[in-house]
C-alpha positions as CSV (number, residue, x, y, z in Angstrom):
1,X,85.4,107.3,92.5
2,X,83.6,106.3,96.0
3,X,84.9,103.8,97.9
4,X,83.5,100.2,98.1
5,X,82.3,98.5,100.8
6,X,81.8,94.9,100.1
7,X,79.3,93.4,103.2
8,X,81.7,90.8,103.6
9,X,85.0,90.6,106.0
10,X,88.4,88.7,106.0
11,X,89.7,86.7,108.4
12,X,93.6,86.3,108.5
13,X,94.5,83.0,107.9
14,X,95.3,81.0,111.1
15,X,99.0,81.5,112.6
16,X,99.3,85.1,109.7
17,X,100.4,88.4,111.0
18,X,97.4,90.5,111.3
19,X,99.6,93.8,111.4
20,X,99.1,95.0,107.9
21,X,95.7,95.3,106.7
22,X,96.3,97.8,104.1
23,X,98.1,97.5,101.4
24,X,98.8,99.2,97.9
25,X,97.2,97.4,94.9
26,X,98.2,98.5,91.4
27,X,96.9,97.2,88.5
28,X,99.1,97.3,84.9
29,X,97.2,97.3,82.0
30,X,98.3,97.8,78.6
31,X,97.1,101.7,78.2
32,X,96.7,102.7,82.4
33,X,98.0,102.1,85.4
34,X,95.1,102.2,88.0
35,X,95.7,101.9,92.1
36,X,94.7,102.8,95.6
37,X,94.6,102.0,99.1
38,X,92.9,98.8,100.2
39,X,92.1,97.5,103.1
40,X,92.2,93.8,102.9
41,X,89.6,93.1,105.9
42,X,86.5,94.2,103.7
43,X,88.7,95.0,100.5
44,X,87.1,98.4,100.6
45,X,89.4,101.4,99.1
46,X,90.5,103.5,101.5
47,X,92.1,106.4,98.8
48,X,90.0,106.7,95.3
49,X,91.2,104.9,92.6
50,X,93.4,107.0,91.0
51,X,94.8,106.5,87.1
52,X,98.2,107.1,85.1
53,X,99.4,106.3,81.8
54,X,101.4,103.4,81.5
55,X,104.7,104.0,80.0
56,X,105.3,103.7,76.5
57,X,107.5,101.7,75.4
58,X,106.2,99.5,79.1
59,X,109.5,98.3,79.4
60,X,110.5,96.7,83.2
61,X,112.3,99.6,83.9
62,X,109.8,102.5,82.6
63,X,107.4,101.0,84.9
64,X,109.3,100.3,88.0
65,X,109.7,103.5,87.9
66,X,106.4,104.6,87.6
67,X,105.5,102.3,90.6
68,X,107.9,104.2,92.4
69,X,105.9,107.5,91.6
70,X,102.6,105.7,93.0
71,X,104.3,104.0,96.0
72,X,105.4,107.7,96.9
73,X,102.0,108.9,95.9
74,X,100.3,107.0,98.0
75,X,102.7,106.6,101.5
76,X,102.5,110.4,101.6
77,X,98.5,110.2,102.1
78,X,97.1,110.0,105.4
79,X,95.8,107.0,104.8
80,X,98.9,105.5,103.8
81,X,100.5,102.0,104.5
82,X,102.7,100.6,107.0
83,X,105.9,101.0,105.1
84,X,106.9,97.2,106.0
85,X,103.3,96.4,104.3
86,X,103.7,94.5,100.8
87,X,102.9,96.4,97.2
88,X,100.5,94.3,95.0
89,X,100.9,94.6,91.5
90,X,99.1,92.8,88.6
91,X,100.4,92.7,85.2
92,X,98.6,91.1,82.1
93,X,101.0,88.2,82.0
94,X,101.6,84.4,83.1
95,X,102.6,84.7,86.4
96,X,105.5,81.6,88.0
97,X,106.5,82.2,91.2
98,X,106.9,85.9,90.4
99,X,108.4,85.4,87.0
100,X,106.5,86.8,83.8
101,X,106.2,83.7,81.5
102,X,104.2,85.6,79.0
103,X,103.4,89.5,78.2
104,X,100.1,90.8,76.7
105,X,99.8,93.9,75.8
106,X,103.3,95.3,77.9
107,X,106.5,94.9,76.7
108,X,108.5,92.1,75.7
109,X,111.5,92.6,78.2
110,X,109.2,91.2,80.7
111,X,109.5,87.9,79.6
112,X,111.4,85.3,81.9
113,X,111.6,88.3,84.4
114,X,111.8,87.9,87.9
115,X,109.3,90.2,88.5
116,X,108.8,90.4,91.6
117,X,112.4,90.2,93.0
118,X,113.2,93.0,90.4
119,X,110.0,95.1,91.5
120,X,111.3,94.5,95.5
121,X,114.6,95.6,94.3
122,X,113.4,98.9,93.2
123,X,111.0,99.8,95.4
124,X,112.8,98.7,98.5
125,X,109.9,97.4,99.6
126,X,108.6,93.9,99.1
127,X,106.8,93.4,96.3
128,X,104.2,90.2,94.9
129,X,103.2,89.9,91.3
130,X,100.4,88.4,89.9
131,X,98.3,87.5,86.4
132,X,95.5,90.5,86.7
133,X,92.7,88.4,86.1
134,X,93.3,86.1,88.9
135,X,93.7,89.4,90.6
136,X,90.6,90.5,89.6
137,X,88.6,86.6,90.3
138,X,90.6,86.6,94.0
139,X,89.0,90.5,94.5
140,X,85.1,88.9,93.0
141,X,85.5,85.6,95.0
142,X,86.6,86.8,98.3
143,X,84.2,90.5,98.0
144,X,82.1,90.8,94.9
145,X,80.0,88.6,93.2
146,X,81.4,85.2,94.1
147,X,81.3,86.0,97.9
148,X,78.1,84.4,98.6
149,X,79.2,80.7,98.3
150,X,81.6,78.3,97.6
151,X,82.6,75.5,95.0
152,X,84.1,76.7,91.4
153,X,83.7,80.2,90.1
154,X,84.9,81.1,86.7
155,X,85.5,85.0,86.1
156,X,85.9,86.0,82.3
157,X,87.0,89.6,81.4
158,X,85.7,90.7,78.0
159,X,88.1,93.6,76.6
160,X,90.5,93.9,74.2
161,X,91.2,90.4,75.0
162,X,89.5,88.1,77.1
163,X,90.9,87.8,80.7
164,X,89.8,84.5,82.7
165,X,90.3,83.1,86.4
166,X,89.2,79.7,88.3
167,X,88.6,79.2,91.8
168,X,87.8,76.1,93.4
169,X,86.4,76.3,96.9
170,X,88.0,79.7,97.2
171,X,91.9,78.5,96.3
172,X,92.9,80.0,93.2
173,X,94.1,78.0,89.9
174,X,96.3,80.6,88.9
175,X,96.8,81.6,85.0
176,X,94.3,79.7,83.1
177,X,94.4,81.3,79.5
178,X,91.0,80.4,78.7
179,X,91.1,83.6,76.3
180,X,92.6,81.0,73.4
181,X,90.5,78.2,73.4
182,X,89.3,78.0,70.0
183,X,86.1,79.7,68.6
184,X,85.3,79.4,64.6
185,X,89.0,78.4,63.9
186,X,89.9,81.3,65.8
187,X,91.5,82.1,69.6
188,X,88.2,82.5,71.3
189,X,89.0,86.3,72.2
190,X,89.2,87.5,68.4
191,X,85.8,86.3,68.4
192,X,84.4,87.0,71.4
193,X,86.3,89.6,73.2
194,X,84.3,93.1,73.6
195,X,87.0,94.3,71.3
196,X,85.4,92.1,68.0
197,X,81.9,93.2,68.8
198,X,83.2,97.2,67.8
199,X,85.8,96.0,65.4
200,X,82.8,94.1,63.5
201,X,79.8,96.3,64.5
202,X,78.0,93.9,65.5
203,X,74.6,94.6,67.2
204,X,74.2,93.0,70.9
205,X,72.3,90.1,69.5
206,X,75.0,89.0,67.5
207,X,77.8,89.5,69.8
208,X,75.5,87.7,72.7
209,X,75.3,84.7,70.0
210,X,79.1,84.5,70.1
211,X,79.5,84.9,73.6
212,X,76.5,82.2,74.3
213,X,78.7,79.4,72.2
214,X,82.3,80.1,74.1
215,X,80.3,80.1,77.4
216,X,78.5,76.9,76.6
217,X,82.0,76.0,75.5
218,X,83.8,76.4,79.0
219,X,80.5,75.2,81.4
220,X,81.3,72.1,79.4
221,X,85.1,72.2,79.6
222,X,84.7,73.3,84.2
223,X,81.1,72.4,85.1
224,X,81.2,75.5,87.3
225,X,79.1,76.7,89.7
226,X,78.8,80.2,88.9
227,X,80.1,82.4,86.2
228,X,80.9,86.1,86.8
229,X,81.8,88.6,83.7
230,X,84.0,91.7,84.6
231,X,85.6,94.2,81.9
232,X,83.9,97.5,80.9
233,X,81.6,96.0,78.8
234,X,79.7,94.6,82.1
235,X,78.6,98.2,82.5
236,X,76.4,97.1,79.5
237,X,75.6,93.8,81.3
238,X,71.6,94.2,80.4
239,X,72.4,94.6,76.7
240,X,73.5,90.6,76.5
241,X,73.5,88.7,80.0
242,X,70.0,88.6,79.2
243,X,70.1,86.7,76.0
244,X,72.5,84.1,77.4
245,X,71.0,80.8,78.2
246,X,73.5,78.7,80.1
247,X,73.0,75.7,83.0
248,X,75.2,77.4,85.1
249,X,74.1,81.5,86.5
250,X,75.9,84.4,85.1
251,X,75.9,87.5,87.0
252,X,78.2,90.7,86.4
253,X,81.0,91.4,88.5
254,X,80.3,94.2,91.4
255,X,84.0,95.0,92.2
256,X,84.5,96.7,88.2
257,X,87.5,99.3,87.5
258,X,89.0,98.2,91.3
259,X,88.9,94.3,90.7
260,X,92.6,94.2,90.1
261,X,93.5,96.8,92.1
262,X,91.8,94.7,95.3
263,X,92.7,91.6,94.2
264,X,96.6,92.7,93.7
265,X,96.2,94.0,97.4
266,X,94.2,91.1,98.9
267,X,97.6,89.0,96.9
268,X,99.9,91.1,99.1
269,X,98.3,90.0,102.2
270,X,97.8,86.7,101.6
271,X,101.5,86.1,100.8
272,X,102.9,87.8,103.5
273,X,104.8,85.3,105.6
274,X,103.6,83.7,109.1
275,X,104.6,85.0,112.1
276,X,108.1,83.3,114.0
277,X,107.2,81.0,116.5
């Protein structure tokens, strides 16, 4: 995969250490495990995104230690980290000051873990852990398709579930689980997610119908400025953005397979602590 290079640059927040611009972002979904080097100034990839399976059973342990293999992977490339840098990892759960408060699609062990101390522990190396579709809305917001303004952005991921992040004035509300509003009785993403539309062979029409109502649903719910839509079905973006007819824009995301990954990294950075006075 080529790297990307967003147009935009980061600034470091005022009185942040500057020293570590690139950092390791993973991203842990139910089925893969994608990551790479990014640096955070641009959020361009600085290795290709690179894939492995996620363990199965994806216990805590099976996949610290599959984190090991990519932290060693990757700090043996010559475009590897500072080993002080910070490893961002997203993982399709509730995220609470680094404790897994839910778990979709990984395993259940994960639940009330302190992630990311338990992640630090075993990579001796410090670790942050967030919800991967904030990830993915911090990597859109700050680089992709919410880069060119400001006020609130609302990024929906439409996969086997449905993924969703808010940003207001570019400060993240972290793990909105706007996947189970209700849609026809139902949790919005057995309706709607890109999943349903194979599952029930629907044509494009009809899955664009559904998708039109739990849009119209949530513009009414966040009034937000713009509305971005990420997962692999945006690669078929011209099939149903089209047929949408919304108040608010819709545009595809630009970051796509590296969303997490970037946003896991851009976490790192932003969470690294100031400097001593």
């Amino acid at each position: 995969m080529a790297n990307l290079s967003p147009r935009s640059t980061a600034a470091a927040p005022a009185g942040w250490s500057t020293l570590h611009r690139h950092h390791i972002g993973v991203d842990v979904g139910g089925s893969t495990m994608k990551y790479a080097v990014v640096d955070v100034a641009g959020g361009s990839l600085t290795t290709p995104v690179t894939e492995r399976p996620t363990p199965a059973p994806s216990t805590p342990d099976a996949v610290a230690h599959a984190l090991s293999g990519v932290v060693e992977e990757l700090s043996a490339r010559p475009e590897a980290p500072d080993p002080e840098a910070s490893v961002g990892v997203a993982i399709p759960a509730i995220v609470r000051n680094g404790v897994a408060c839910s778990a979709a699609h990984i395993d259940d062990a994960w639940l009330g873990l302190d992630v990311r101390r338990f992640l630090s522990e075993r990579l001796g190396r410090t670790v942050q852990v967030i919800n991967d579709a904030d990830a993915a809305g911090l990597a859109e917001v700050r680089y992709g398709a919410g880069r060119s303004g400001s006020g609130t952005v609302l990024l929906i991921t439409l996969g086997t579930g449905i993924g969703s992040a808010l940003i207001v004035d570019g400060k993240l509300v972290p793990n909105l689980e706007l996947g189970h509003v209700e849609l026809d009785g139902l949790d919005a993403e057995v309706r709607a997610a890109a999943v349903a539309r194979e599952r029930e062979h629907l044509d494009w029409a009809a899955y664009a119908e559904r998708l039109q109502r739990y849009l119209a649903h949530l513009e009414f719910l966040f009034s937000p400025d713009l509305i971005i839509v990420g997962g692999d079905i945006s690669a078929r973006h011209e099939e149903f953005l089209p047929r949408l007819h919304l108040r608010t824009p819709v545009v595809v995301a630009e970051l796509r397979n590296s969303a997490g990954i970037v946003g896991a990294a851009r976490h790192a950075y932003l969470t690294l602590p100031p400097l001593d006075d």
